[in-house]
C-alpha positions in Angstrom: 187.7 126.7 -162.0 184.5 125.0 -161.6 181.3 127.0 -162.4 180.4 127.6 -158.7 180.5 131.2 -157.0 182.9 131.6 -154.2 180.1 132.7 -152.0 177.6 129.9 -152.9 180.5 127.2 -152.4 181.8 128.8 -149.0 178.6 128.0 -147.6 176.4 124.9 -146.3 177.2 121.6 -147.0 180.5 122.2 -148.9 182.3 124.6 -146.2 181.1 122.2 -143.3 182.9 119.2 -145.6 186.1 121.7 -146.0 186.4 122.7 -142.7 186.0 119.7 -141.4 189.0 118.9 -143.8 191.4 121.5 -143.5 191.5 120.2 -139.9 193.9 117.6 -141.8 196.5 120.0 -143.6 198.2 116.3 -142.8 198.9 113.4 -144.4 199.2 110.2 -146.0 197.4 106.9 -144.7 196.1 106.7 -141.6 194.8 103.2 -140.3 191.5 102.6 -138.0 191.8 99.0 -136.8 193.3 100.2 -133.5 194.6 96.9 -132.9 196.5 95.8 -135.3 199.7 96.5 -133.7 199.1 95.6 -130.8 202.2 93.1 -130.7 204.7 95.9 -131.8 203.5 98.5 -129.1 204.9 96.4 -126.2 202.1 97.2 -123.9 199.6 99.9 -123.7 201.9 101.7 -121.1 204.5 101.8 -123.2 207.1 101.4 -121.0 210.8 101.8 -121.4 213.2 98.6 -121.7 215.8 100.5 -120.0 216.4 103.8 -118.4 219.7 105.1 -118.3 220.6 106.9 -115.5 223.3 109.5 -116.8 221.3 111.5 -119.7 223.7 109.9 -122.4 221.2 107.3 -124.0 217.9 107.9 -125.0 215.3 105.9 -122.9 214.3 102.8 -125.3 210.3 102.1 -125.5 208.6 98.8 -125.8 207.7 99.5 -128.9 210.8 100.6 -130.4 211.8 96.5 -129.9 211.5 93.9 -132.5 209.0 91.5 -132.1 209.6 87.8 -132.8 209.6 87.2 -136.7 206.1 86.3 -137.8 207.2 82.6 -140.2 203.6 81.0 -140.6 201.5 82.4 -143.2 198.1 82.1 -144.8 199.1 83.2 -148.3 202.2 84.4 -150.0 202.5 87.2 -153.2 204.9 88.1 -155.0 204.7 91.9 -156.2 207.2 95.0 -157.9 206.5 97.8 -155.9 204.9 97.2 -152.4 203.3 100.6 -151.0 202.1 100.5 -147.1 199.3 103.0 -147.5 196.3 104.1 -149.4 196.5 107.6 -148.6 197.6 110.7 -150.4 201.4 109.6 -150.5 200.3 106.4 -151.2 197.9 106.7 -153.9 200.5 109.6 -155.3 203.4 107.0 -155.6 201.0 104.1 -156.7 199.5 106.2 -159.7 202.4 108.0 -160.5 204.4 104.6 -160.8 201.3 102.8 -162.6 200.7 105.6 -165.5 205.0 105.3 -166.3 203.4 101.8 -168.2 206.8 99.6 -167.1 204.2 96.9 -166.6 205.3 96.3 -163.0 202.9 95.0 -160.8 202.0 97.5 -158.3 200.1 96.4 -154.5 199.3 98.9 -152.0 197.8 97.3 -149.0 195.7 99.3 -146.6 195.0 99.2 -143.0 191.4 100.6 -143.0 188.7 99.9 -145.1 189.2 102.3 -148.0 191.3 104.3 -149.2 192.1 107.4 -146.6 191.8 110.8 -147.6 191.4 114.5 -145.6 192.0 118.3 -146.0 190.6 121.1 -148.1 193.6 121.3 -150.4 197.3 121.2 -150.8 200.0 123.9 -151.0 202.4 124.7 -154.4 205.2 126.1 -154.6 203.5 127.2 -158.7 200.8 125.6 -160.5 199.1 126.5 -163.6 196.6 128.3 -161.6 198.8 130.6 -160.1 200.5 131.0 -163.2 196.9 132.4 -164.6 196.7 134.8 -161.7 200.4 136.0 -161.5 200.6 134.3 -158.0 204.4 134.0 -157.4 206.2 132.2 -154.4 209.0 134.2 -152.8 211.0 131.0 -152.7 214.0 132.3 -150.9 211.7 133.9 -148.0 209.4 131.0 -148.3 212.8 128.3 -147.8 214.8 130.8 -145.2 211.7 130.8 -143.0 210.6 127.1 -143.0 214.1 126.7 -142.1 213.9 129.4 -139.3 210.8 127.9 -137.8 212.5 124.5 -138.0 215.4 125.6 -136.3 217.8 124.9 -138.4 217.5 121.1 -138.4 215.7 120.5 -140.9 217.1 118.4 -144.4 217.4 121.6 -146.6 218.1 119.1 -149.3 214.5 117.5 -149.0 213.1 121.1 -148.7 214.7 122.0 -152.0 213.3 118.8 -153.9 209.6 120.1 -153.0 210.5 123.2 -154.1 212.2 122.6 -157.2 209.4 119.7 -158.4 205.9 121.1 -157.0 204.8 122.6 -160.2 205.1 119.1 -162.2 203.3 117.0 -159.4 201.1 120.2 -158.6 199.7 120.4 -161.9 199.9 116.7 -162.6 197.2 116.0 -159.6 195.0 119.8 -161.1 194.5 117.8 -164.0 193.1 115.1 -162.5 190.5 117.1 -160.5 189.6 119.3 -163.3 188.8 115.7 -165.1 186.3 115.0 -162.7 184.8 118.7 -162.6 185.6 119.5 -159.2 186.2 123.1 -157.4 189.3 124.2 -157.5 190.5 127.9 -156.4 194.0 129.2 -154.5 193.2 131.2 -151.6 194.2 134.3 -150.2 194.1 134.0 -146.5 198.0 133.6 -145.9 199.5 135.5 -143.6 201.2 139.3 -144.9 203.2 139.6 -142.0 207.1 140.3 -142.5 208.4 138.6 -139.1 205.5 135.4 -140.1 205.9 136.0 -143.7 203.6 132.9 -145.5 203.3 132.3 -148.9 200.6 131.9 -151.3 199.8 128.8 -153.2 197.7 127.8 -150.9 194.4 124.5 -153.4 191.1 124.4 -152.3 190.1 121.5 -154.3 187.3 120.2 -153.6 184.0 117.6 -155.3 180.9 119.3 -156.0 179.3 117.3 -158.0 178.3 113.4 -157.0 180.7 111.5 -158.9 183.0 111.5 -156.1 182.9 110.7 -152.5 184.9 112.8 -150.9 183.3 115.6 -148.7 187.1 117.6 -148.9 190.4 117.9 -150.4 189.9 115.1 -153.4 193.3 114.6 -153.8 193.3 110.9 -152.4 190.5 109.6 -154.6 191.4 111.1 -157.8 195.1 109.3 -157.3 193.3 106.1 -156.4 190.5 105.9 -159.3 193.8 106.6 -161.5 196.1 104.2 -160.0 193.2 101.7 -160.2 192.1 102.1 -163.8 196.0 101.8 -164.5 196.3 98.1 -162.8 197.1 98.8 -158.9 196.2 96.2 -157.2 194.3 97.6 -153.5 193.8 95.4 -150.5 192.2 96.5 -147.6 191.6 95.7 -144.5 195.0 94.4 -144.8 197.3 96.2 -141.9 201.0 95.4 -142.4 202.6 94.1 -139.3 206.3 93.4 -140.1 208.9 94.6 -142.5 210.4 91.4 -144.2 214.3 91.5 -144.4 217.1 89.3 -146.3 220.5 90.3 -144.8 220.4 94.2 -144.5 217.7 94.5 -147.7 213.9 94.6 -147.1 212.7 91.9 -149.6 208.6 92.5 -148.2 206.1 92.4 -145.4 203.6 90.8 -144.0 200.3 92.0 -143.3 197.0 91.0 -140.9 193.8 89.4 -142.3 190.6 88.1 -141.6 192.4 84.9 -143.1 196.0 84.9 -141.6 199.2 87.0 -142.3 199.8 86.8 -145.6 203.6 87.5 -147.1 204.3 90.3 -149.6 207.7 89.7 -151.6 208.5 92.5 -153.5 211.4 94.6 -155.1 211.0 97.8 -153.2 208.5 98.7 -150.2 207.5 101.8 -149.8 205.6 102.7 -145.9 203.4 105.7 -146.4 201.3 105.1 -143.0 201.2 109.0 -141.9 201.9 110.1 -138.4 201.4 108.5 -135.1 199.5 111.5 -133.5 196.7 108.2 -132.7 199.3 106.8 -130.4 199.1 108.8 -127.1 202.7 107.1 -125.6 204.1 108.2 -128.7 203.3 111.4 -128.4 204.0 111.5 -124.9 208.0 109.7 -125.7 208.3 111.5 -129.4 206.2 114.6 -129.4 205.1 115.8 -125.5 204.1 119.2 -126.0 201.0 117.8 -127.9 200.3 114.8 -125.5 198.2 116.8 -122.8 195.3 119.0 -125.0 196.7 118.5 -128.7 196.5 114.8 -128.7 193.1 114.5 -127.0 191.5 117.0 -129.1 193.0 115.2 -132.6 190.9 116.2 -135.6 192.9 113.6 -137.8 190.6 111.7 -139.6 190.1 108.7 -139.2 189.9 109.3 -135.4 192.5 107.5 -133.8 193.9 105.3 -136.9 197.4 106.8 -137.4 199.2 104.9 -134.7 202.7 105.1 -135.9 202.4 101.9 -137.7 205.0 102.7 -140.0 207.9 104.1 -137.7 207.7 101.1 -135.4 208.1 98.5 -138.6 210.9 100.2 -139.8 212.8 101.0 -136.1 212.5 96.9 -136.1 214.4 96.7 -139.8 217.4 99.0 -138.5 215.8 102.6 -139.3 216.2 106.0 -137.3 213.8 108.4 -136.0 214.6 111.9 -136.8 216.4 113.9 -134.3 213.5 114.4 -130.7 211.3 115.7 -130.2 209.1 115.3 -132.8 207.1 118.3 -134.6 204.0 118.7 -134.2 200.9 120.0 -136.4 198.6 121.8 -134.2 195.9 124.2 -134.8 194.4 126.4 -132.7 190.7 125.0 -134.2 189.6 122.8 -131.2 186.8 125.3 -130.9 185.9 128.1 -132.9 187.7 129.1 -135.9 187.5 132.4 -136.2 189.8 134.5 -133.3 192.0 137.0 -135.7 194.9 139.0 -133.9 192.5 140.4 -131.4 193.1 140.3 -127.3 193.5 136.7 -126.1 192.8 136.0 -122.5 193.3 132.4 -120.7 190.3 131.0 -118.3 191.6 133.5 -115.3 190.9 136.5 -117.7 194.4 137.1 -118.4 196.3 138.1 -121.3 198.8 135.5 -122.0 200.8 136.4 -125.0 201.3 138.5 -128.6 198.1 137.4 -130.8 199.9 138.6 -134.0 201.6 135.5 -134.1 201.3 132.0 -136.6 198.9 129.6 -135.7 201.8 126.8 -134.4 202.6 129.8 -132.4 199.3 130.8 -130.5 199.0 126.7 -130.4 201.9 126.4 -128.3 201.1 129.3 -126.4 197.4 128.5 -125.5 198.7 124.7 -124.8 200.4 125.9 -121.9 197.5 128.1 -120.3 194.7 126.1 -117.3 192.8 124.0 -119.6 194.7 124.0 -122.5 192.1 127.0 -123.9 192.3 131.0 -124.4 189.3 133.2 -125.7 189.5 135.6 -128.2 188.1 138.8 -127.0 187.0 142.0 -129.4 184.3 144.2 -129.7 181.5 145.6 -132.4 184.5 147.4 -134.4 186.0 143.6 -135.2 184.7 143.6 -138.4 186.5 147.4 -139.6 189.8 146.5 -137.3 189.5 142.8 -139.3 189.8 144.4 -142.8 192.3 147.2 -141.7 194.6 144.5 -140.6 194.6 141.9 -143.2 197.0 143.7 -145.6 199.7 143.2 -142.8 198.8 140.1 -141.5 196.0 137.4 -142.3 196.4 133.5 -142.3 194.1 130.8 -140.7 191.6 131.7 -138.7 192.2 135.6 -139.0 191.2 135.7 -142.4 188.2 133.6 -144.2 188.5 131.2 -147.0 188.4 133.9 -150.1 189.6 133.1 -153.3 193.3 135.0 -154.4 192.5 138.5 -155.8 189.2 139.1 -153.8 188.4 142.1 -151.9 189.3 142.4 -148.6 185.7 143.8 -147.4 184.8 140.0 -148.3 186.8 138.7 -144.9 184.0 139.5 -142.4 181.1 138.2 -143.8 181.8 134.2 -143.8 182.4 135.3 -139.6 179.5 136.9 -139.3 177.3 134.1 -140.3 179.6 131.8 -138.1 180.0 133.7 -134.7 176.0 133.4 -134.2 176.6 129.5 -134.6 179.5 129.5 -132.2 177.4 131.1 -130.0 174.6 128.5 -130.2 177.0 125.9 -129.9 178.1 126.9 -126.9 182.1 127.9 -127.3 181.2 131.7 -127.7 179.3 134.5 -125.9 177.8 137.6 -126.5 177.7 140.6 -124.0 176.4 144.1 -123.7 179.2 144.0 -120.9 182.9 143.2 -119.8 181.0 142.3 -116.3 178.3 140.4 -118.2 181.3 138.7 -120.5 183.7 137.6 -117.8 180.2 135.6 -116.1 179.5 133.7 -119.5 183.2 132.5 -119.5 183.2 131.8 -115.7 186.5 134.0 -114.6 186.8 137.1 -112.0 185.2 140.4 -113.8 187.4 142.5 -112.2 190.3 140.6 -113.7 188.9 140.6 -116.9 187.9 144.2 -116.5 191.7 144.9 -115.4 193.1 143.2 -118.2 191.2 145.2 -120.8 191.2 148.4 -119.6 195.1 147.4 -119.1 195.0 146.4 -122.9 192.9 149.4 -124.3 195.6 152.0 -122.5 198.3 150.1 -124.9 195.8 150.8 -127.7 195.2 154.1 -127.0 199.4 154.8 -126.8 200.3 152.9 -129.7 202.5 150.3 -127.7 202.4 147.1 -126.5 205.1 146.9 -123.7 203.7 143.8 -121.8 203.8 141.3 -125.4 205.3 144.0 -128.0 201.9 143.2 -130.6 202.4 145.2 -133.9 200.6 149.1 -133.1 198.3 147.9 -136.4 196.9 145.1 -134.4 195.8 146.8 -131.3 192.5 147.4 -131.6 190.3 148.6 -128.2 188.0 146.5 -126.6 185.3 149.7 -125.9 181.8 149.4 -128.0 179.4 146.4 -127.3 178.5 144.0 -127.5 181.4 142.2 -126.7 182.3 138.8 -128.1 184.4 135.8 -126.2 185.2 133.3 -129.0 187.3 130.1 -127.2 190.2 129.0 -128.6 192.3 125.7 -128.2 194.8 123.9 -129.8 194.2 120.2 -132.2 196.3 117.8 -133.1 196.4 117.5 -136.8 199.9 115.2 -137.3 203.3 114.9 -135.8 205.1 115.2 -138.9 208.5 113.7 -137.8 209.5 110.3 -139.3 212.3 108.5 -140.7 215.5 109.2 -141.7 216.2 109.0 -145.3 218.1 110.2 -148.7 217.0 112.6 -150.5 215.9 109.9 -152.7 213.7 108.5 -150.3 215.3 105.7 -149.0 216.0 105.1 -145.6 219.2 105.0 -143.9 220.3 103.4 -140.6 221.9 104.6 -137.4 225.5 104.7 -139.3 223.6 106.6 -142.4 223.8 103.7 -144.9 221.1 103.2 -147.2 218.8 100.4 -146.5 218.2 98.4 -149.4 214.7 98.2 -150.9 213.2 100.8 -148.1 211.9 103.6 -148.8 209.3 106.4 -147.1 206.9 108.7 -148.7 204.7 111.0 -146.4 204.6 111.9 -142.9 207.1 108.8 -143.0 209.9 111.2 -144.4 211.9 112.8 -141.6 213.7 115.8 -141.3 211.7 117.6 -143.5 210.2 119.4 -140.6 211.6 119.6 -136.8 210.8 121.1 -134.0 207.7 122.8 -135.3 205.6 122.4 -138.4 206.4 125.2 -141.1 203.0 126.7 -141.8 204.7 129.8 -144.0 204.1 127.4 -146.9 200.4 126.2 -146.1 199.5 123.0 -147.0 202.8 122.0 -147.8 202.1 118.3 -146.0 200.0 117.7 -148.4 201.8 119.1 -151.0 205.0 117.3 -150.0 202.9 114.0 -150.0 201.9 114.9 -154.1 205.0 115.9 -154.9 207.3 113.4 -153.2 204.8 110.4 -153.7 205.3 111.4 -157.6 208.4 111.0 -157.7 208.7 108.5 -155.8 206.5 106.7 -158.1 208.3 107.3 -161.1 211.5 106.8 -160.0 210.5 103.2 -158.6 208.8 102.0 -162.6 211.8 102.8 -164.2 214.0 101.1 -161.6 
C-alpha cells in the first residue's frame, strides 16, 4: 500500500476523482464521436423493420440490419490480433497478448481520442492483498447468489472462469500499479447481510502521484503504457464501422478516419467497445427499465460515447444478443451518495419499499416512483443507528469508503463532512421539523408526518408489517434536526452483450462458433441477465482484467 493515510486520501481532490469513478463500476471502451455509426443505427428513431403481430418473433430494429458493405478504402493493414477498444478489456487483452513475446503484431484501434478509462477499482475473487489480510471469498455464496440475482440465466460456465482465474489477472494488473507507486487498498464497505450477502475483494486503486493521468481506477493506463512499451500499435480517433467477413470467418474491419475508411486484415478480432447505455433506442428495445431516469442520468464516462458500437457490428456478421432484456447497472448515486438503510419516502412523502435492500434493488425500486427520485429520511441518531447496523448490513452508499479491517466508528465521519455539502448543493435539507422538512422537499406535511409517525410505531414494535425491513434496521425518525438526502437511480452500463464460448468466441443463432470473432468486456453476454450481480463488487471490472488476460494470452500463442 502506498504511503498515504486512509483518512488523508479519502478526502479532497482524490475522493472527488474516485467518486466520480466508482460511478463507472463498468467497463471496457467507450467511444465519444457520437456519430460515427450513424449508418448502422438506421435512423435516430430507431424504428422497427417489421412488427409481428402474434408475439412469436421479436420486433427487428433498424439497426440490428446490415448496412451495405463499405469496398472503397483510403488505406489497408494487415495485422495479428485486431482489438476494437482501448479500454480496460481492451488494453487487458492487448498487453496481456504483447508481454507473451510471440512477436505478433498487435493494433487496437480506438473510437475516442485516448485510451478510455473509469472507476475506483475492480473486484477479486483473491489477490495478494487479501491474501496479506486473511480476506477470503465465500465462493460458493458468492457464485449461488450472482446466479440468484441473475435468475438463473446466466452462463455459469463464464461465471466459473472469473472465478477460478481472478487471482492470476488480479495480481498480474496489482503489480503494475504498485510499479507506478499508486494507492492501492481493499475496502470494507460490502454488504453483511445474509438474504444480500456480498463479498469482499472489493481495489481501490488509485494514482497519487503525477506520473499518471488518471483521476480514478488506473487500471486502463497502466495496461496501455504496458501494452505500448511492448509494441501495440494504438490508433485513435479511428472508430470501427464494419466487421470484415470471408465466408462465415471474420478476416477484419474497417474503421472511420479523418482520411477515409481504412481496412484492418487480421487473424483474430477482438470488439471490446463496452455497453450501449449512450444509445437511448437501445435501451429503450434492449434494456427499458433504464430508458426513462437511468439513461438520462448516465454517469458513464465519456458522456454519451458507448453507443453499442460493438453489438451492432457483430449482429451484422451473424452474432446473437443475449437472451432480453438486457441487464442493467444502475446506482442509486444520481444525487447524493450517502442514504444507508434508513426510511425512504418518494416525492408525495410516501414510503415506497424495504431500504435494507442491494443498491440494483432500491434502483429499480426508486425508478418506478414520480420523478424517478426517493429521499432518504433519518434523524440526529443516524450516526449511532449507522454503526449499529453495519455488522449486519453495509455496501454502497450505506457504508463509506474505509479500508478492510478498520473500525466501524470510522463509517460516519466521511458523511458528516459530505451531508453539509449536499446540503449546499441543493439535493439535501436540514430541519428542526417533519413540518419544516416536508416544505424543503415540496410534498404534503401531513403525509409526511403520517408516514413517519406510521414508520416510528414499527420501530417502536420491532416489526415492519407494511415492507418486512430487518427489526436491526428500524431506527425512529424522533430527534432533530432531521435530514432529507434525495436519492435517484444512474446508469452506469447495460452489461448484456454477445453470445459466446467460454472461450470467448462468438457463436451464431444455431450456436456455432464464428471464426476469428471474439468479445472481451461488456461485449461478453450471458455473464449477467436480468440484473447486474453487485454481491461480487466490481466484478465488471474485474471480469474485464481477468477475461481480457486471458484472452490475450490465449490469442499470442494461437
Amino acid at each position: 500500500m502506498s504511503e498515504i493515510s486512509r483518512r488523508n486520501f479519502l478526502t479532497g481532490a482524490a475522493l472527488v476523482g474516485a467518486a466520480a469513478g466508482v460511478a463507472g463500476l463498468a467497463g471496457c471502451s467507450s467511444p465519444s464521436n457520437a456519430s460515427s455509426n450513424a449508418g448502422a443505427a438506421g435512423g435516430a428513431d430507431g424504428a422497427a423493420v417489421d412488427y409481428p403481430t402474434d408475439g412469436s418473433v421479436r420486433v427487428t430494429y433498424a439497426w440490428e440490419v446490415a448496412p451495405e458493405p463499405i469496398t472503397e478504402f483510403a488505406a489497408e493493414v494487415d495485422t495479428d490480433i485486431l482489438i476494437i477498444g482501448a479500454g480496460l478489456a481492451g488494453n487487458a487483452t492487448a498487453c496481456a497478448a504483447a508481454e507473451q513475446g510471440t512477436g505478433k503484431k498487435i493494433t487496437v484501434v480506438e473510437k475516442t481520442e485516448s485510451w478510455v478509462g473509469r472507476g475506483g477499482g475492480f473486484g477479486a475473487i483473491k489477490s495478494k492483498y487479501m491474501d496479506e489480510q486473511g480476506i477470503v471469498v465465500d465462493k460458493v455464496n458468492g457464485k449461488q447468489h450472482w446466479i440468484a440475482q441473475c435468475a438463473s440465466r446466466a452462463n455459469e460456465d463464464l461465471i466459473t472462469r472469473f472465478f477460478n482465474d481472478s487471482e492470476t489477472a488480479s495480481n498480474w494488473l496489482l503489480e503494475k500499479a504498485e510499479r507506478h507507486g499508486c494507492f492501492i487498498m481493499v475496502g470494507a464497505f460490502y454488504s453483511h447481510d445474509d438474504v444480500y450477502a456480498e463479498q469482499p475483494g472489493y481495489h481501490m486503486c488509485m494514482n497519487v502521484g503525477d506520473e499518471l493521468k488518471s483521476t480514478g481506477f488506473v487500471g486502463s493506463e497502466v495496461l496501455y503504457l504496458d501494452a505500448v512499451d511492448n509494441g501495440v500499435e494504438y490508433v485513435f480517433n479511428s472508430p470501427a464501422v464494419q466487421l470484415v467477413k470471408e465466408g462465415d470467418a471474420v478476416v477484419g474491419a474497417i474503421c472511420e478516419t479523418a482520411e477515409g475508411y481504412v481496412k484492418y486484415n487480421a487473424s483474430a478480432v477482438v470488439v471490446a467497445t463496452g455497453d450501449f447505455g449512450g444509445d437511448i433506442e437501445m435501451c429503450k428495445a434492449y434494456a427499458p427499465i433504464c430508458a426513462e431516469y437511468g439513461q438520462p442520468r448516465s454517469q458513464y464516462t465519456p458522456v454519451g460515447a458507448n453507443t453499442g458500437d460493438g453489438h451492432k457490428m457483430i449482429m451484422h456478421a451473424g452474432g446473437v444478443l443475449q437472451d432480453l432484456p438486457c441487464p442493467t447497472m444502475m446506482h442509486p448515486q444520481a444525487f447524493c451518495w450517502f442514504h444507508g438503510p434508513f426510511l425512504f419516502v418518494n416525492d408525495n412523502g410516501q414510503r415506497f419499499m424495504c431500504e435494507d435492500t442491494w443498491v440494483q434493488g432500491k434502483s429499480i425500486a426508486i425508478n418506478r416512483q414520480p420523478n424517478g427520485e426517493a429521499w432518504s429520511i433519518f434523524d440526529a441518531n443516524w450516526p449511532t443507528d449507522l454503526v449499529n447496523g453495519l455488522p449486519y448490513g453495509g455496501g454502497m452508499f450505506w457504508d463509506s469508503f474505509r479500508a478492510y479491517g478498520s473500525d466501524l466508528s470510522e463509517a460516519p465521519a466521511y458523511f458528516e463532512t459530505q451531508i453539509p455539502v449536499y446540503i449546499e448543493s441543493g439535493i439535501a435539507y436540514q430541519a428542526d421539523t417533519l413540518e419544516e422538512l416536508a416544505g424543503k422537499i415540496g410534498c404534503d406535511a401531513a403525509t409526511l408526518t403520517a408516514t413517519v409517525e406510521r414508520y416510528n410505531g414499527m420501530c417502536e414494535a420491532g416489526e415492519d408489517t407494511d415492507y418486512y425491513k430487518k427489526p436491526v434496521f428500524l431506527t425512529p425518525v424522533k430527534e432533530g434536526p432531521f435530514y432529507a438526502l434525495k436519492v435517484g437511480p444512474a446508469l452506469l452500463c447495460t452489461t448484456g452483450g454477445m453470445k459466446c464460448t467460454v472461450d470467448f468466441e462468438c457463436t451464431d443463432a444455431n450456436g456455432a462458433v464464428i471464426p476469428g470473432l471474439y468479445v472481451c468486456g461488456n461485449m461478453i453476454g450471458d455473464i449477467t441477465a436480468v440484473d447486474y450481480p453487485i454481491n461480487i463488487a466490481g466484478n465488471s471490472h474485474g471480469r474485464c482484467i481477468t477475461y481480457g488476460y486471458d484472452l490475450g494470452i490465449a490469442l499470442a500463442n494461437a
